[in-house]
C-alpha positions in Angstrom: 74.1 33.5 -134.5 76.0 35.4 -137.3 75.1 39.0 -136.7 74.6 41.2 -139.9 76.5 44.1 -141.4 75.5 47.4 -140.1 76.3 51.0 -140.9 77.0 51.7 -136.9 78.2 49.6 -134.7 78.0 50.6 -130.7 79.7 49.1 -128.1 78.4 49.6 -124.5 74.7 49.6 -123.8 74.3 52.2 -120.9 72.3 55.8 -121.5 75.9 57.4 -123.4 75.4 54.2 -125.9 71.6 53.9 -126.2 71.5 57.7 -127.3 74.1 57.6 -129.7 72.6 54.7 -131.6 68.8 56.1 -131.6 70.3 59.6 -132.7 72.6 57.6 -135.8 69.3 55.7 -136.4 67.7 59.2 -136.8 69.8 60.4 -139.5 69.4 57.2 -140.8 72.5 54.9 -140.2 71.3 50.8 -139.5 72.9 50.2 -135.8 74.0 47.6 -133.7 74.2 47.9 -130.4 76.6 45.2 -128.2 77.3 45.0 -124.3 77.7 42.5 -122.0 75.2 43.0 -119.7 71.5 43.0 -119.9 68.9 45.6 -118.6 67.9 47.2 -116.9 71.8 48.3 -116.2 72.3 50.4 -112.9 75.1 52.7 -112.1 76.1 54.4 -108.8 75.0 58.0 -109.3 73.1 60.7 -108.2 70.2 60.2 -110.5 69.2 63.8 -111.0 68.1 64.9 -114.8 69.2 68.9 -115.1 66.6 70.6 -117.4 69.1 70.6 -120.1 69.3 66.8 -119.8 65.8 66.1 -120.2 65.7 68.7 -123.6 68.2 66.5 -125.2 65.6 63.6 -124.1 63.3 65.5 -126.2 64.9 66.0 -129.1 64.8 62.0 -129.3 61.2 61.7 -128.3 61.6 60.6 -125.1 60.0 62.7 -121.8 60.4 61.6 -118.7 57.5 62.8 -116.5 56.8 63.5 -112.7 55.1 60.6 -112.7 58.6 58.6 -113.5 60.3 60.5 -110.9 60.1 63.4 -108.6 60.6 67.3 -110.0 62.7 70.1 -108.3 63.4 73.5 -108.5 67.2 74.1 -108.5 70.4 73.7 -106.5 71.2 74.4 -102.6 74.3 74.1 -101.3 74.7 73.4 -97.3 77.3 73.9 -95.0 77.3 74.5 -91.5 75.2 78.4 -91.2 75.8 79.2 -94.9 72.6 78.0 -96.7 71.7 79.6 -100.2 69.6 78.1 -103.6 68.9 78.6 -106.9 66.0 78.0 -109.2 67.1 76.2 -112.9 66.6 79.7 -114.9 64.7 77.7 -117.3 62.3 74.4 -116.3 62.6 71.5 -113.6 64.9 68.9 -112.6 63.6 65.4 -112.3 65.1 63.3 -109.6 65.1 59.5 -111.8 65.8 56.3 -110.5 68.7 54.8 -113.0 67.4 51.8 -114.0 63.9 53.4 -114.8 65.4 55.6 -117.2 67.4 53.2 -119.0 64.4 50.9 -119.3 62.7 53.9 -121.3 66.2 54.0 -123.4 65.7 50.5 -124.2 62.2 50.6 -125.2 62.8 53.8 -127.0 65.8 52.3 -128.8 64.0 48.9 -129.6 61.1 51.0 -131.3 63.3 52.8 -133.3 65.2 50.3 -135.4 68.4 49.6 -133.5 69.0 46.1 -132.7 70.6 45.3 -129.6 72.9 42.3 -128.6 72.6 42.1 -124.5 74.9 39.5 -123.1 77.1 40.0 -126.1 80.6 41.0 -125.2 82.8 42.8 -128.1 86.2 41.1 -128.0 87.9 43.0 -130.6 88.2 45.9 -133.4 89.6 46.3 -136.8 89.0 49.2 -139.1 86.7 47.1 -140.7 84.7 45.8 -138.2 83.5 44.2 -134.9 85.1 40.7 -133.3 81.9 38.9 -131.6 81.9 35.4 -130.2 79.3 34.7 -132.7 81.9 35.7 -135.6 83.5 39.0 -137.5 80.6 41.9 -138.0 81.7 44.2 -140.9 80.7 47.9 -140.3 81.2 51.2 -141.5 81.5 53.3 -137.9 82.4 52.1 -134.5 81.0 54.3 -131.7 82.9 53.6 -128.3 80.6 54.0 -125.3 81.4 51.5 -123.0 82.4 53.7 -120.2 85.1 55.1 -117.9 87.6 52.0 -118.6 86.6 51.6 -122.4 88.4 49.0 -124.1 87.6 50.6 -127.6 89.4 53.6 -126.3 92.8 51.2 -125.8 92.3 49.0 -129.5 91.9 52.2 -131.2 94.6 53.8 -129.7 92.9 57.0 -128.3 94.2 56.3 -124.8 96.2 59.3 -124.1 95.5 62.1 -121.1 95.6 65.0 -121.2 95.0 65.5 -117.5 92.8 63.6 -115.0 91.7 63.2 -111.5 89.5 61.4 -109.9 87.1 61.0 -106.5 85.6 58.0 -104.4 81.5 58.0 -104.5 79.3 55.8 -102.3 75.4 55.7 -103.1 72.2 55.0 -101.4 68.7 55.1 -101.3 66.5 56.6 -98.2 63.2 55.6 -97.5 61.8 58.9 -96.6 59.3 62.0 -97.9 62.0 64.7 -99.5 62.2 67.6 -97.3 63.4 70.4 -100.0 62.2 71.2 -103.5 66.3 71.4 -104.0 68.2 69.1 -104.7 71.0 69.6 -102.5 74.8 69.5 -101.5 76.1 68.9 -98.0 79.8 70.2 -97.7 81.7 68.6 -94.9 85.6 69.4 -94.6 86.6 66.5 -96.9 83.5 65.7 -98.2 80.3 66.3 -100.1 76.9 64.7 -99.6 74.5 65.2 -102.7 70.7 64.8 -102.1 68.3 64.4 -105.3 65.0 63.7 -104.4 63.7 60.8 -106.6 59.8 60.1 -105.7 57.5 61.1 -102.9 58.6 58.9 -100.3 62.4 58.6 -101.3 66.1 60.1 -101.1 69.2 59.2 -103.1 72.3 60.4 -101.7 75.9 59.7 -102.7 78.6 61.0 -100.8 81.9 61.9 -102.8 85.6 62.3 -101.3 89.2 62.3 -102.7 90.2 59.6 -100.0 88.4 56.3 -100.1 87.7 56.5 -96.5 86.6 59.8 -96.2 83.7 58.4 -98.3 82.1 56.6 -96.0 78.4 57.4 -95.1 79.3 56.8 -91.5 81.5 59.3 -90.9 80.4 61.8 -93.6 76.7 61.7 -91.6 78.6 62.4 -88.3 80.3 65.6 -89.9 76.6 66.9 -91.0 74.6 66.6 -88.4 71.6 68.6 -90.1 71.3 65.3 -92.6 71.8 62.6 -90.0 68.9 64.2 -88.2 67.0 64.4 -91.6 67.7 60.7 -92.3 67.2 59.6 -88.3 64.8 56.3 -88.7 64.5 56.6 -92.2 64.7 53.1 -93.8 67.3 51.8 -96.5 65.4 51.2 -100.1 68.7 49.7 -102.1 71.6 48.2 -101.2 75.1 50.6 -100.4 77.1 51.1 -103.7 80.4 52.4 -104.3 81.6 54.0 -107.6 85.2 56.3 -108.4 84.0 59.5 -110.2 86.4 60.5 -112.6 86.9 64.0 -114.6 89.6 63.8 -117.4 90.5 65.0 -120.9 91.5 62.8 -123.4 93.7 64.2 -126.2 91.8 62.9 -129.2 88.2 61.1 -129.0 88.0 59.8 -132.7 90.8 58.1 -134.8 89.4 57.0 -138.9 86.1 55.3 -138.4 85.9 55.0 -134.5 84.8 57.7 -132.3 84.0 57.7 -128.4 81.0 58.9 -126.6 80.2 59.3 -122.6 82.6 58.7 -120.2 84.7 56.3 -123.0 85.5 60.1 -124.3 86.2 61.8 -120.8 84.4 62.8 -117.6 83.8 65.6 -115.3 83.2 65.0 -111.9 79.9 64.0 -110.3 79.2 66.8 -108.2 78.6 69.2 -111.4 75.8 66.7 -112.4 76.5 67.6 -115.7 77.6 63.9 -117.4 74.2 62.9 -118.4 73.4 66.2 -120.5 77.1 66.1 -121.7 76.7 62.1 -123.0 73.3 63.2 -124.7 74.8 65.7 -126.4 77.8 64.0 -127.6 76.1 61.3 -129.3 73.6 63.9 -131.1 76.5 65.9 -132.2 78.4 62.3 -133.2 75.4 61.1 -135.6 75.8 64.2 -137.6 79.4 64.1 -137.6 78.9 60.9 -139.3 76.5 61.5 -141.8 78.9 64.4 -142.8 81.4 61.6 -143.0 83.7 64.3 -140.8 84.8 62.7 -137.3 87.2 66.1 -137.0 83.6 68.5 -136.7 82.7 66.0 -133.8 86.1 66.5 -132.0 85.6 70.4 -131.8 82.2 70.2 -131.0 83.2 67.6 -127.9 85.9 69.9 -126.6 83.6 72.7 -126.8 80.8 70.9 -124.9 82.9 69.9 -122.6 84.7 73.4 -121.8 82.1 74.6 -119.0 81.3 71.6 -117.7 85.3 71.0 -116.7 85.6 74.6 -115.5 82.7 74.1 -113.0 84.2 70.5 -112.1 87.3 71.9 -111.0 85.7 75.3 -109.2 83.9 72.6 -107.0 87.0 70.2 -106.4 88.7 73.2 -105.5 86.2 74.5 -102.9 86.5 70.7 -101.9 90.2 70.8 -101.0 90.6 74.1 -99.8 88.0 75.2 -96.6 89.5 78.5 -95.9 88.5 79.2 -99.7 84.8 77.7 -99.2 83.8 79.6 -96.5 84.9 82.6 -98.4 83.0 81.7 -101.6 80.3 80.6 -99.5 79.8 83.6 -97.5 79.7 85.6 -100.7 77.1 84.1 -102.3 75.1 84.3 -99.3 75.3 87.6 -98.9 73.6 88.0 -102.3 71.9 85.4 -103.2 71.1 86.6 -106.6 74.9 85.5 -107.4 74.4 81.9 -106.5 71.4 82.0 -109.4 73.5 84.2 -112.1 76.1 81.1 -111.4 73.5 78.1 -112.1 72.7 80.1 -115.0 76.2 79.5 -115.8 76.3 76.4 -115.1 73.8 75.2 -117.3 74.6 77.7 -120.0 71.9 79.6 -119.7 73.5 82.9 -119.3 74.9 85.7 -121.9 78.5 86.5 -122.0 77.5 89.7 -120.7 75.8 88.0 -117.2 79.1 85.4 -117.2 81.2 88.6 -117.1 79.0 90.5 -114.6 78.5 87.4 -112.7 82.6 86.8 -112.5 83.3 90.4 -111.2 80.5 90.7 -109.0 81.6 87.2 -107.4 85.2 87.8 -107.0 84.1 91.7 -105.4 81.8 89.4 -103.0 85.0 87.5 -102.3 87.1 90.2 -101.4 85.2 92.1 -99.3 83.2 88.6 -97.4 
């Protein structure tokens, strides 16, 4: 079937590529949308929407509610005695199976105008257009979101570094009533466990390490006893999947009409929960960059964007690596709690410069003195 010229072209249909065509459909643009898949797509992560994440949802008409998922308050981090939370300084987070939210992308999508080619793989790109099996689609912009290994990113010639790392993540799902209105992160000496609670009677938990075997639920569970004891007879609701998290930079993200979105344009690691909200707002800030026919304003705006998200990714790798250095930090903040919710206020930019700079001296005197 001879597919039709369109203004936008997309290429990968997961929740980075969905949003960017239903926000260049806004402003106007006719988009296509290509991947070689079908839905509902799935992906090995931790399935918990930040506040922030779900406003971004708003702004295209689509609300998840706690009928879709499960809410919670904030963060709480875990390890060994040290135990200390934080509330989301503004709203809830919703703890969302994957392939339920991208089914409301889809449907969202679909209503709004954008046609989308499942099971249609993109085997090329030219300035001018597309390459499909089904013949040469001329377009006007090309929006790369087709994920960590995008091959748009490599035709177009945007894959350059400018620094990246990466982690091993293995996911699953608990049968079993959530215990915490938190979700929450277990830190073992090599790795992390994060727990999102995603409906009344389930768990999702991935556990994250820079060595593949140090992600292995087996032994992470026998380094955290307070978990293993949590999840004791609880049964399996999905089947064990593995996934490498990856946080990197790329030098430039758009080159003459083609521009990337997601994690086609870079990452931060999983742990910040952060790559949802930063995808969402890539792709908003991408359809206006096109309509003002200026890729360079989208560029600055993605750096920016992507600035806190990167800081916080490699605060928490850090704390990771070095355990001497956690249990400072961790004593600190639970000393004073108040600290640990000036930093999720950070975190999800809710905070003045004022508070960040009162919230960076007051930590690093915590430090010193814990």
């Amino acid at each position: 079937m001879q597919v039709a010229k369109t203004d936008v072209f997309v290429v990968g249909g997961g929740p980075a590529g969905l949003v960017a065509a239903m926000a260049a459909r806004k402003r106007g643009f006719t988009v296509t949308l290509a991947d070689g898949a079908e839905p509902p797509i799935d992906k090995p992560c931790g399935e918990g929407l930040m506040p922030e994440t779900q406003a971004a949802l708003r702004e295209l008409g689509i609300t998840p509610g706690s009928g879709d998922g499960y809410q919670f308050r904030g963060i709480q981090f875990i390890q060994k005695s040290a135990r200390f939370a934080a509330d989301f300084p503004r709203g809830l987070g919703l703890g969302l199976r994957r392939p339920i939210l991208h089914a409301m992308l889809v449907a969202k999508a679909e209503k709004s105008g954008v046609r989308l080619l499942w099971k249609t793989p993109v085997s090329g790109i030219t300035p001018e257009g597309v390459q499909l099996k089904s013949g040469f689609v001329p377009v006007r912009w090309i929006v790369g979101a087709d994920g960590s290994g995008s091959r748009v990113r490599r035709w177009s010639g945007l894959e350059t570094f400018a620094e990246r790392t990466q982690r091993f993540a293995t996911r699953r799902h608990y049968r079993v009533k959530p215990w915490s209105a938190y979700a929450e992160v277990y830190w073992s000496k090599q790795a992390q466990a994060y727990v999102t609670p995603i409906g009344t009677e389930e768990v999702c938990i991935v556990v994250m390490a820079e060595r593949l075997e140090d992600a292995d639920f087996a032994k992470v569970l026998e380094d955290l006893p307070e978990l293993r004891e949590r999840l004791n007879g609880a049964e399996l609701a999905s089947r064990e999947r593995g996934a490498i998290t990856m946080m990197y930079r790329l030098k430039n993200i758009a080159r003459e009409n083609v521009a990337l979105v997601g994690d086609a344009s870079g990452g931060v690691d999983a742990i910040t929960g952060e790559g949802l909200r930063l995808a969402f707002r890539q792709a908003l800030a991408l359809a206006a960059a096109m309509e003002a026919k200026h890729l360079k304003g989208y560029e600055e705006t993605h750096r920016e964007l992507a600035r806190r998200p990167m800081r916080m990714g490699k605060l928490m790798l850090l704390l990771g690596r070095n355990e001497a250095l956690r249990q400072r930090s961790f004593g600190a903040l639970a000393s004073k709690p108040q600290l640990f919710e000036d930093l999720l206020a950070v975190h999800v930019g809710r905070a003045t410069p004022a508070q960040m700079v009162s919230t960076g001296v007051q930590l690093g005197w915590r430090f010193l003195s814990a």
